[in-house]
Residue, then its C-alpha position, 0 to 999 in steps of 0.5 A: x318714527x320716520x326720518x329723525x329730527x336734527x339734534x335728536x337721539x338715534x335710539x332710547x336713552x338710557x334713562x328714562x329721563x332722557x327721552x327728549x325725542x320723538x320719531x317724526x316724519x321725514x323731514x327734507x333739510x334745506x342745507x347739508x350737514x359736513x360730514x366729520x372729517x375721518x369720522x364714520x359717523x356719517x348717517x346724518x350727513x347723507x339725509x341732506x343729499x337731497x338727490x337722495x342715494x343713488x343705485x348702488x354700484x354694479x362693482x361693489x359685489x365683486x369689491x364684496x370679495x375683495x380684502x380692501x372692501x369686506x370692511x362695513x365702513x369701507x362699504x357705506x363710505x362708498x355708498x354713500x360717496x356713489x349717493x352724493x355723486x349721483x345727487x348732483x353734490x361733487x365737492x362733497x362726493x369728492x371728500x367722502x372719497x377722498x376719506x375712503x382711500x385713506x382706508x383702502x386703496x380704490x380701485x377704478x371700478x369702485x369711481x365708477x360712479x363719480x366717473x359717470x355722473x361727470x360724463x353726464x354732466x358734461x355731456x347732457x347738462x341739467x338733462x337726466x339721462x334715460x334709463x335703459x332696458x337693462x338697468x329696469x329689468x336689474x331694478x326690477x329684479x332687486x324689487x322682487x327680491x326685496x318683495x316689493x310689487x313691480x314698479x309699474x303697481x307701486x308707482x302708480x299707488x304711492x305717487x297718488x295716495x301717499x301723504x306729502x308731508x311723511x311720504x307715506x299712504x295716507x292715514x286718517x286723511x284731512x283736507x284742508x281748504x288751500x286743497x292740499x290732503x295730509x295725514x291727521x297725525x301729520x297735521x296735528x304734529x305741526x298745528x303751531x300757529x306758524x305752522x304751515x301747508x308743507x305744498x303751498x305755503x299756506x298758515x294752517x292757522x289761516x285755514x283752520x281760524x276764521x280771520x275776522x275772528x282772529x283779528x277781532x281777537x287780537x284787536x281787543x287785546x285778548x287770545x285768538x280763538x282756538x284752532x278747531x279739530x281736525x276732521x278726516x275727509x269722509x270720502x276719502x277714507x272710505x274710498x282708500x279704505x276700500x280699495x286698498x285694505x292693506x295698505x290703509x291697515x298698515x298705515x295706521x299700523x305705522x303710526x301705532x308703532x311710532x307712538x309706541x316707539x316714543x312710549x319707549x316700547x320698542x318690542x310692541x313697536x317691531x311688531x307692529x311694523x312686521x304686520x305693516x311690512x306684511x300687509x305693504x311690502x312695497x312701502x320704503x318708509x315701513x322698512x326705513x324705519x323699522x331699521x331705525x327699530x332694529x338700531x335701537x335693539x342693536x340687531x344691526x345686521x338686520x337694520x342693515x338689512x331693511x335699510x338696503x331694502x328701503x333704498x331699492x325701493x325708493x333709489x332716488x330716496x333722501x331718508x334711507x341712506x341715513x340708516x346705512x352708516x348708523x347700522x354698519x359702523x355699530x356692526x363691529x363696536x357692538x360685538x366688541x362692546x367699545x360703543x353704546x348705541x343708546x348714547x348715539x347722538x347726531x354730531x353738532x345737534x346737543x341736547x339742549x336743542x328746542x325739539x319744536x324749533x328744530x322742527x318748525x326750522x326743518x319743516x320751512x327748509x323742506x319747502x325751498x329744498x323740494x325744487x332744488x332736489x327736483x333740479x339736481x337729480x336731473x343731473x346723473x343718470x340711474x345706475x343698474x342695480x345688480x347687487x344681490x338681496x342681503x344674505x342676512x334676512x330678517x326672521x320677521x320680514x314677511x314680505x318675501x312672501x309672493x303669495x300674500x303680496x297686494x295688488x296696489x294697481x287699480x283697474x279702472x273697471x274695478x273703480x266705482x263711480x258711486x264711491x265719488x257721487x255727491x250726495x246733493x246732485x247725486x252726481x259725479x264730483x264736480x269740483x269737489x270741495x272738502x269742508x272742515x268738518x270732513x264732507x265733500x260736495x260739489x263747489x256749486x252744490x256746496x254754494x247754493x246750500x250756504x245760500x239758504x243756511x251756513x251749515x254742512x249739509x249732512x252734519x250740520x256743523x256751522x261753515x260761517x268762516x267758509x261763507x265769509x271767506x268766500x275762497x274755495x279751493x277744489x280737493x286736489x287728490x280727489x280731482x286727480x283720483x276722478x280724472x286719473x280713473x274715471x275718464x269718461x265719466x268726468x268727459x260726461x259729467x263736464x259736458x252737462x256742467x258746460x252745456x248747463x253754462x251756455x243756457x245759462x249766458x243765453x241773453x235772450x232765451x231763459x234770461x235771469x230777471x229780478x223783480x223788484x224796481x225800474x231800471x233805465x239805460x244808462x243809470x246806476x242801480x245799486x242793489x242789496x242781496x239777501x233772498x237765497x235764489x237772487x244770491x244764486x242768480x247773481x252767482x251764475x251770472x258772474x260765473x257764466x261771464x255775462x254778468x247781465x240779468x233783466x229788471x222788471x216791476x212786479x205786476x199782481x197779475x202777470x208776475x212781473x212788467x211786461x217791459x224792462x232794462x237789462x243791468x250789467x253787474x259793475x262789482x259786487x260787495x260780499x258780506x261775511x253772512x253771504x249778502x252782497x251789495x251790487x252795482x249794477x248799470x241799464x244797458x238795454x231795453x226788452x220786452x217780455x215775450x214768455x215767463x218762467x222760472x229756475x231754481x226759484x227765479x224767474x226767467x223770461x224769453x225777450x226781444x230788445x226794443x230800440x228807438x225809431x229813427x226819423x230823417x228830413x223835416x222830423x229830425x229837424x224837429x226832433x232836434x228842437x223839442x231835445x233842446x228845449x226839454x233838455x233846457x227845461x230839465x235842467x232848470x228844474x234840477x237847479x231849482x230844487x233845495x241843495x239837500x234834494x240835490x245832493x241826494x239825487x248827486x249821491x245816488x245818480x251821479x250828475x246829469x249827462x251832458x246834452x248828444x249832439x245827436x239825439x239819435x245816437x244812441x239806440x235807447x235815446x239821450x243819458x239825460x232822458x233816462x236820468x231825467x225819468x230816474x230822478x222825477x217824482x213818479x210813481x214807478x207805474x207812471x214811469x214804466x210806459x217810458x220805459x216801453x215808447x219806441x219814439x223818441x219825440x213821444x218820450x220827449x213830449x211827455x217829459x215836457x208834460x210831467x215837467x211843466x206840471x210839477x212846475x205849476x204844483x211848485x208854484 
């Protein structure tokens, strides 16, 4: 029941035909709608005042008394042109208050105002200027008296626990994958497929519907599959639940009563929002609406009342403000009976209107209007509310009641770490990813657990679109909750996760190995993935950013070779079931000094071999047997059958070039390990190469395997 859509009705219709309304949440316009010129009917024309209205003035008391001002219109017309003007919006403060004196005559107290708002502007341009003591401790006062909890509490609750898309504390709260949280009713209200993430922008259609799936669908001509349910953060329920019983009960109070108001029971609905005013006396959207309630009972003098006390709570609001004219201006209509609230409708909107399409056009406009009402209310600076609490005062409003007023701060000696622990690593959150079906984990965690089986851990719903998508975007709320009030514990609990991370991009001590083939220096190995520990292997390998891991044969007796090559990951191919293709490349030779293992591989201290370099009459001799083996490689090669060649082309590459120096290179010349790579031996014969510190001893065996394959060919 939160800010009414444009083009719909203020309050029940008459007949029950025409209830072709529904109260939504608020909804932030991207363009304003012109006020009518001489109308009073001026409530809808400030909802676009993104600024919001500004603290009433410090004047309007004494103008109160006064014969000129005691009018309601002539009230909310400067209300709202101080609104407007505060906002950043002249040219149309100006107009507002141009209607104003054609009522009354204005007085200089009453441009107060407009007359500070272009000082500001002039003097500090686009920078808001500070609020002084005095006008806190006036904001302060006009909090209590309203019942509200003093800033510092309320602040600190709504700016971290409200739902971004209805402004009010979240009920039932859904994460979605981009890592944004919503109220369910929220979400469920605009689940259209161009239906979007009211902060990033994001399709909820392409976080709900797996994308292959829905491609798929539309390729062969039949209907994408259905958006799958949406399921309420477990964690995070539990945790606002606990810590904030009030607020979380009347939350869900909130949104009974906006059901009921759509079902045209208006009298349940009061009462449900007089026990959620009692249970959350600091939540402006709870008073806003219940104006809206009191409109359509045509109780105004109350409406006006709980619209007052909304725009104190939230001065620098956008929603409030549109109660305040509606309510004033049927002040006197009512009483005479020349107005008929219940045929109230905004100006310009009729009836005809699509209530989905005003819906998804305000919901797109309210995404480029955030920045811009962050820009204009820079402009003005906050002026001292010193206006005393209406006289009127609801009989239901419970919430001047100091003694039941909750406590929304949070201290963090009460904040349990325990209610934020993951139930894998039984650790503080560390990264937490919220999955569809509503658990949080670890993203690592949640990864090694996808690595073995595409299921929820605790639930066991199927997460096959998350394994396919691969994108993972950490719980915003719950990352803010952990380092806003656990501190320490996260500085503790980052420490592990980064000293884990250094032992893991240590290249010579628990180095990662895969057991399966020889590798060499230099020659490409692509490599398929599907056992879950080699998953995990490659993983961190990316993630600590070495992307190196060691090669070795297996070996019956030792578990694997003694000797191998170091790969270097070149890119990885992922697979929607998690499998994964890697080219990888030999970078350097290493002999195995101890073996072990973690989380099912094996890992192994080495030490790096390199190639020993001769001088003199050696080197001169080196430089011969190279040319003459390289030769004799060559001819080899061409002498195979173009269908071997081409293999070993597709899978290899070409063969390098011939070094000038043979020595260059640390681990030998390219073409002897291409050579080896390509030969028709066995891995246990090639492994001994692999091990030789001699160039000339490699060399000389090249040569023997060479000329014995030549003798066989013939």
């Amino acid at each position: 029941m939160d800010p009414f859509r444009a083009g719909q009705m203020l309050s029940l219709p008459t007949e029950p035909s025409c209830n072709n309304f529904e109260l939504e949440e608020p909804v932030e316009l991207a363009e304003p709608v012109a006020s009518a010129a001489g109308g009073i009917d001026t409530g809808p024309q400030l909802e676009s005042a993104t600024a919001g209205p500004a603290p009433l003035s410090t004047r309007e008391l004494e103008s109160e008394q006064s014969p000129r001002s005691s009018t309601p219109e002539c009230k909310v017309l400067l209300t709202q042109a101080d609104a407007l003007a505060s906002g950043g919006r002249l040219r149309e403060a100006l107009e507002v208050y141009r209607q104003l004196s054609e009522r009354q005559q204005l007085v200089a107290e009453q441009l107060e105002q407009l007359v500070r708002c272009l000082a500001d502007n002039v003097r500090q341009g686009k920078e808001a200027a500070p609020t002084t003591p005095e006008d806190a401790g006036c904001q302060a006062a006009v909090r209590e008296e309203a019942g509200a909890a003093p800033v510092s509490e309320a602040t600190e609750m709504w700016d971290g626990f409200k739902c971004r898309k209805c402004h009010g504390f979240l009920s039932d709260p859904v994460s979605l994958s981009c890592g944004h949280t919503f109220c369910k009713l929220c979400l469920e209200r605009g689940r259209a497929a161009d239906r979007r993430c009211a902060l990033c922008g994001v399709k909820l259609s392409a976080l709900l519907v797996t994308a292959g799936r829905a491609r798929g669908a539309r390729r062969a001509g039949q209907q994408a599959p259905p958006l799958p349910p949406l399921r309420v953060n477990v964690v995070l329920s539990g945790l606002l639940g606990k810590l904030f019983p009030g607020p979380a009960r009347a939350s869900q109070l909130r949104h009974e009563g906006n059901r009921l108001y759509r079902e045209r029971q208006v009298e349940a609905a009061l009462l449900k929002y007089n026990e959620a005013v009692r249970l959350a006396p600091n939540d402006h959207l709870l008073y806003s609406n219940r104006s809206q309630i009191y409109f359509t009972l045509e109780s105004h003098e109350d409406a006006l009342h709980d619209a007052e006390i909304a725009c104190r709570l939230r001065p620098m609001g956008f929603k409030e403000s549109t109660e305040l004219p509606h309510c004033s201006q049927q002040g006197e209509p009512a009483a005479t009976g020349d107005s008929n609230p219940s045929e109230t409708k905004v100006d310009g909107c009729p009836d005809s209107v699509n209530p989905q399409a005003r819906e998804e056009e305000q919901e797109g406009a309210a995404m480029k209007t955030g920045k811009r009402q962050e820009k204009k209310r820079k402009h003005c600076q906050t002026e001292a509310l010193d206006l005393e609490a209406p006289t009127k005062t609801s009989k239901q409003d419970v919430s001047t009641d100091q003694g039941s007023k909750p406590d929304f701060n949070i201290q963090p000696a009460s904040f349990d770490a325990s209610d934020l622990e993951c139930s894998l690593c039984m650790r503080l959150f560390y990264e937490p990813v919220t999955t569809p079906c509503g658990h949080t984990f670890c993203l690592k965690c949640l990864e090694r657990c996808l690595d073995h089986n595409a299921k929820c851990p605790l639930c066991k719903d199927g997460l096959s679109q998350c394994l396919a998508s691969r994108k993972y975007s950490k719980n915003v709320i719950m990352e803010e909750l952990i380092a806003k009030f656990l501190p320490e514990e996260l500085k503790e609990r980052r420490r592990l996760y980064e000293e884990e991370m250094e032992e893991l991009s240590n290249l010579n001590k628990n180095v990662p190995i895969f057991v399966c083939t020889m590798a060499y220096p230099t020659v490409p190995c692509p490599l398929h993935i599907f056992e879950p520990c080699y998953r995990l292997m490659i993983r961190r390998c990316i993630e600590t950013g070495t992307r190196q891991f060691g090669m070795c044969l297996g070996d019956p007796v030792k578990g694997f070779a003694e000797y191998g090559c170091l790969l270097e990951i070149r890119n990885v191919q992922f697979f929607a079931d998690g499998r994964s293709v890697v080219d990888s490349i030999g970078k350097r030779r290493f002999k195995v000094l101890h073996q072990g293992q973690r989380d099912g591989y094996n890992t192994a201290d080495i030490e790096y071999i390199e190639d020993q370099k001769v001088q003199g009459e050696d080197c001169a001799e080196l430089m011969g047997l190279h040319n003459c083996v390289y030769e004799q490689a060559s001819s080899w090669f061409h002498s195979l059958k173009s269908s071997m060649k081409n293999r070993i082309l597709n899978h290899f590459g070409p063969m390098p070039e011939k070094d000038a120096d043979p020595q260059m290179n640390p681990n030998g010349p390219a073409w002897c390990w291409w050579t080896l790579a390509v030969l028709p031996l066995e891995s246990r014969a090639q492994l001994p190469f692999l091990a030789m510190r001699s160039l000339k001893d490699r060399l000389n065996g090249i040569r023997r395997v060479l000329a014995f394959i030549s003798r066989n060919q013939n």
